[in-house]
N, C-alpha and C positions, 0 to 999 in steps of 0.2 A: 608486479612482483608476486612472487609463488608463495602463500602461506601454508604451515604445517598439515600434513594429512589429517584429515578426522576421520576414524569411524562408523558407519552409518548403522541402522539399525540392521540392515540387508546382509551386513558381513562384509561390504567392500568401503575403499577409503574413497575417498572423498577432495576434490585438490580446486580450489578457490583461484578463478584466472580472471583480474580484469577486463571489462569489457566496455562499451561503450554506454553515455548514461542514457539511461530509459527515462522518456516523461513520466512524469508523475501520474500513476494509473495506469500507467504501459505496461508492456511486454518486451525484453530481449530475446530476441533469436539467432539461433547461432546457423552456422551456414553450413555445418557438415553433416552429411548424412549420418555418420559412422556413429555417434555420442548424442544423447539427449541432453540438451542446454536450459535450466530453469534456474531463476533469480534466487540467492541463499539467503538465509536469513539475517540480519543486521550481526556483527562482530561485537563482542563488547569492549573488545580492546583493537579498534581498526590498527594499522601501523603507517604512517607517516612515512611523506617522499621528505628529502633533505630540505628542497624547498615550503610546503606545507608547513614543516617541523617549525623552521624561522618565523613563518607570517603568524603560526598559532590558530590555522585553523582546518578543520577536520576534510582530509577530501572526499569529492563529492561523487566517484566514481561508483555505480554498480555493477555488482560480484555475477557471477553466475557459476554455478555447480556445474563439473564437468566429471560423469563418472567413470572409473577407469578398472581393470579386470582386476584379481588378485592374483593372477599370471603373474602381470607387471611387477607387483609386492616381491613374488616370490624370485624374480630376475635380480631385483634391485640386493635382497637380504646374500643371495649368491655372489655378488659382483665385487658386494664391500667385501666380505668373510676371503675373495679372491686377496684383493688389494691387500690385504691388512696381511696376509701370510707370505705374499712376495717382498714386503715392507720388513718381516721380522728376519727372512733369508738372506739379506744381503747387506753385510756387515762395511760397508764402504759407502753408503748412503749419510749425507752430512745431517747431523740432529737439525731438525726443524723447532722454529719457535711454534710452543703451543697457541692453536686457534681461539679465538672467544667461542663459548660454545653456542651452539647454534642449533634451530628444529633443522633434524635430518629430513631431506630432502627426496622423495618417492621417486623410483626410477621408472623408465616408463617407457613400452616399446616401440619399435621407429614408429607405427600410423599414429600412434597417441601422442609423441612429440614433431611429429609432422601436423597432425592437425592444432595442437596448439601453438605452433607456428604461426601457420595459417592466423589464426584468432588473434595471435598479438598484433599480427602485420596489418590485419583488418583494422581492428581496435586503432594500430599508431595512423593507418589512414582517414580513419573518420573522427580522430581528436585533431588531427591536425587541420580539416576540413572546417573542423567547426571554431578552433581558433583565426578563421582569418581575421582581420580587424573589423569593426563593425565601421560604417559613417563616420560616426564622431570620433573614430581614433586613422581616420584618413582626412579631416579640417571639414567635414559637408557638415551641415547644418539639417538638423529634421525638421520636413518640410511641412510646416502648419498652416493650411488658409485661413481657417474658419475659428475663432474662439467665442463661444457663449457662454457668459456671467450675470445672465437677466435671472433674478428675482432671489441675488444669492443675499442678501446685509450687505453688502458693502461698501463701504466709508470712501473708498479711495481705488483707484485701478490696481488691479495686484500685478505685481514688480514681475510675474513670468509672461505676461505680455509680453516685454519688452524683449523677452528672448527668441522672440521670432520676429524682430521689425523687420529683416528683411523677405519673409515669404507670407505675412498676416496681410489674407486682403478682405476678410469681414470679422467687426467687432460686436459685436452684443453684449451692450452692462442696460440693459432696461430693466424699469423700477428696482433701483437700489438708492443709498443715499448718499452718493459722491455729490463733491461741491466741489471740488476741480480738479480739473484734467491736469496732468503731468506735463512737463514740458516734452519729456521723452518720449511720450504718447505721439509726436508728430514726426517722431525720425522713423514710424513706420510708413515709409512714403509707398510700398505696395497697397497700402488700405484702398478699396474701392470701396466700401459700406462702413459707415459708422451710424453705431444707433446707440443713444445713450435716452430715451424719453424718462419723464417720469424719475428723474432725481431729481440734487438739489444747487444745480448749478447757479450759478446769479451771473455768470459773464462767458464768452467763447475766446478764448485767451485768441492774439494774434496770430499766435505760431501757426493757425489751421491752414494758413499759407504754403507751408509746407508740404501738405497731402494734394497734391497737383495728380496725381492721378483717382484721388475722391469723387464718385458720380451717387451716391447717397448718403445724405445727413438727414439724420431724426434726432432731434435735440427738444421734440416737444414735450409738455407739462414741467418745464423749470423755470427757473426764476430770471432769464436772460433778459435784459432788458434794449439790446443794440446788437448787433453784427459789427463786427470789425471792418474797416475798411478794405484793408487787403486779402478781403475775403475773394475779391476780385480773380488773383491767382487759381483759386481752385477751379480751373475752364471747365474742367471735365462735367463739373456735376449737371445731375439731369435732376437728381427728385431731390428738393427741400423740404422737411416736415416740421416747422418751428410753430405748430399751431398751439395754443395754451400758454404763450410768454408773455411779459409785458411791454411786449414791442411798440416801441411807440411810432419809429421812423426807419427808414431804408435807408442806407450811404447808399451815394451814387456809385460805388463800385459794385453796389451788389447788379447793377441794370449792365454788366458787362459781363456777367456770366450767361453768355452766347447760347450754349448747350440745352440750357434748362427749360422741362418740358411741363414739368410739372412742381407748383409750389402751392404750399399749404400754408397759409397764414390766418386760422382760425380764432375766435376769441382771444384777440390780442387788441394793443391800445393803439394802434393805425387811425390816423386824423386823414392821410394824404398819402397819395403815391410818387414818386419820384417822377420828374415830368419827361425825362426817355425812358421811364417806362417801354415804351413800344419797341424798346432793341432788343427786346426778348422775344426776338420772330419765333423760336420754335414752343412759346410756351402749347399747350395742349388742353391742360388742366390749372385754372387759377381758382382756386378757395379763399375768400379774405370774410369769412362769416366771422359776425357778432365784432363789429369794430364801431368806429366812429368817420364812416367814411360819409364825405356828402356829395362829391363829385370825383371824375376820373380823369386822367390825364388827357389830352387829343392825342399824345401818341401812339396811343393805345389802338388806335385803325390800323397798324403797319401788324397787329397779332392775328394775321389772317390765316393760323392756323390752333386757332383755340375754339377748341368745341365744348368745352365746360367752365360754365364761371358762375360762382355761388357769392352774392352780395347780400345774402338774408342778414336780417337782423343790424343796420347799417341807417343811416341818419339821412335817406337820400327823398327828397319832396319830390321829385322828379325824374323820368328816366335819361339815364344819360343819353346826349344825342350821340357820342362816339359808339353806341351800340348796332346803330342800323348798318355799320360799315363795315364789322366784324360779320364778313358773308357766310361762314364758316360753323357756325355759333351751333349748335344743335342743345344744351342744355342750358338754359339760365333760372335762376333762381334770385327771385328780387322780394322775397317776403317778409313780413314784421317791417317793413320801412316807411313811409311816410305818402308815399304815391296819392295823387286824387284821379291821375287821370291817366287811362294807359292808350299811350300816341299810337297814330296810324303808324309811325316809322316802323313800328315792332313790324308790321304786316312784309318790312322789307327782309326778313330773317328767315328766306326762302326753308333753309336747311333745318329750323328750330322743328324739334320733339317734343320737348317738354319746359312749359314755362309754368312758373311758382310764384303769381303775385299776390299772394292772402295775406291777411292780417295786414293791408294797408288802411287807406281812407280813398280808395277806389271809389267815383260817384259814375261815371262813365268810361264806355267801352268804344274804342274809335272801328269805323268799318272797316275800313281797313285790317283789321285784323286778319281777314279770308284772303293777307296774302300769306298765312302762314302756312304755308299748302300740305308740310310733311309734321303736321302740329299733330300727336296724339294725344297730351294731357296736359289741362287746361286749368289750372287749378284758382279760383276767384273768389274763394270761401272767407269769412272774417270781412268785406267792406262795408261798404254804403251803395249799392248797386240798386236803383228800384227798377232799370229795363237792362235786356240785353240785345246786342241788335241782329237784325237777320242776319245780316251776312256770318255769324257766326254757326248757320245752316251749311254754309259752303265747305268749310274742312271738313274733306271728308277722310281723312282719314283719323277723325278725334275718335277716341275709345272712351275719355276719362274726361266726365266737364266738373268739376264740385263748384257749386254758386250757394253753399249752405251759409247762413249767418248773414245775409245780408236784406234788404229791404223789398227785394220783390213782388208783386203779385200777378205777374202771368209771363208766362216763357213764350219765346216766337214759334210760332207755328212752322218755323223751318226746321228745329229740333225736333221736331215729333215728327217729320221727315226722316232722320237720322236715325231713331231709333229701330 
């Protein structure tokens, strides 16, 4: 809509054509050669489309200055002074009702009202481009995978969660202080990650049944005391992180999730393992540090794909014999536990790198141990050891032996080979 001419300092007028909105800090440019196009200064009295007028609020359009000859003036003051004397000549013309009155309107020669032509048609094509509907006024949904709410305060899951259950497939609320999970929390069945550590849960409601396609849960440092049974449904999952709970026991459903390659059961209240245990072929990585374990299950031989297993700190006199069968073994960790005496069987743990048996009551070392062929650290610090035996000369490929803290007074002469 054409606002009144104004005067410029220059001597020529001045005619306000909408255009299309400039970002904020931009530039409009107009596209004719003929007229230089620069952004006017704010109106203090903008004028209102009919629609605008109703809703009550100001539109959001920016102006551009389009300057035009005093030619045009001088066309336009000729044309009226025409009309208005052919108007007084002809006595047969029927009276007209008077107009509300109105800014007179600057007339303008054909290139200047062909170019601003041009400008409107531009202008109606690039509002109209930019009204098309966005996503949400065609039913799609914005697409969120990822949401992270770790180390925000808060008490409880926040309710825009739930506005993405169907494309949320990682959550992160670590260290905050929620003490339960929502029910609605589980009608995000795209979740693949859920990590909640380090609140204040006290239980893992049933419903986690529902996240069937879930392959990571980290629910460590809360107050959890059990797994639910139908915890069984979530097949997919691969990593568990419940270390820091007061787990006491395993439901047998949890020995059915098939998938799972790696589990973290750290300083928790574990007396025993579930005795199919060993239907978890694909574990990888088993951690059960700082429990109360004194023995392992036999079906534990069928985990012939576990190369890390950390039993430190654990209530065990003796090493388990289901260990020598686990051929696969490359890391164990058996320290702070009760051992006197570490068996030849270890010597059958072809594949072991690294064994950790310090802080026991270690008094002997069986020969057998040079069958650990690919052993490079060897850790025997904290027992009761007063010899070591040669054959401990034989692994050669050991880098790391600690024997600090224990009773000895002379090392085999096969080590001082080694060095």
């Amino acid at each position: 809509m054409l606002r009144p001419p104004r005067r410029g300092g220059d001597g020529r007028h001045r005619l306000r054509t909408p255009l299309r909105t400039a970002p904020r800090g931009g530039r409009v440019r107009g596209t004719s050669p003929h007229h230089h196009l620069r952004p006017a200064p704010p109106s203090p009295t903008p004028l209102r489309s009919a629609a605008r007028a109703r809703s009550g609020t100001r539109p959001a359009a920016t102006t551009a200055t389009a300057v035009i000859p005093d030619t045009a003036r001088a066309e336009a003051g000729l044309a009226r002074r025409g009309r208005a004397a052919a108007g007084a000549g002809s006595p047969s013309a029927p009276p007209q009702a008077p107009r509300p009155r109105t800014a007179a309107r600057p007339r303008m020669d054909a290139r200047s009202r062909l170019h601003l032509c041009c400008l409107e048609m531009s202008t109606k094509r690039k509002i109209i481009g930019r009204l098309v509907p966005c996503r949400c006024f065609r039913g799609e949904e914005e697409i969120v995978s990822v949401l992270d709410y770790s180390h925000c305060g808060l008490q409880q899951v926040p309710k825009e969660v739930f506005n993405f259950e169907r494309t949320l497939e990682e959550l992160y609320l670590d260290a905050n202080q929620i003490e339960e999970l929502p029910k609605q929390l589980f009608n995000c069945q795209a979740l693949r990650k859920l990590s909640i550590p380090d609140n204040d849960l006290s239980s893992l409601p049933t419903t986690i049944a529902s996240l069937v396609n879930l392959r990571e849960l980290d629910i460590s440092k809360n107050g959890i005391q059990d797994f639910p049974e139908n915890i069984k449904c979530c097949k997919c999952l691969t990593i568990i992180e419940a270390s820091v709970n007061p787990v006491s026991k395993l439901p047998d459903g949890f020995t059915q999730l098939l998938n799972l390659t790696q589990l973290y059961l750290n300083d928790a209240f574990l007396e025993f393992l579930p005795a199919n245990f060993g239907r978890l072929v694909k574990l990888r990585i088993l951690e059960l540090r700082e429990n109360h374990l004194k023995t392992l299950p036999k079906s534990m031989h069928k985990l012939t794909q576990l190369e890390r297993l950390d039993l430190g700190n654990n209530e065990f006199s003796e090493l388990p014999e289901v260990l020598e069968q686990i051929q696969n073994l490359k890391e164990l960790w058996m320290d702070n536990n009760s051992l006197q005496v570490l068996p030849g069987s270890i010597g059958k743990l072809k594949q072991l790198v690294y064994l950790d048996v310090s802080k026991n009551r270690i008094e002997t070392v069986d020969l057998d141990i040079s069958g650990c062929e690919g052993l490079e650290d060897l850790l025997l610090s904290s027992n009761m050891l007063q010899q070591l035996p040669d054959s401990i000369g034989l692994l050669k490929r050991l880098t790391t032996l600690k024997v600090d803290d224990n009773q000895l007074t002379i090392l085999p002469n096969a080590i001082g080979k080694r060095i």
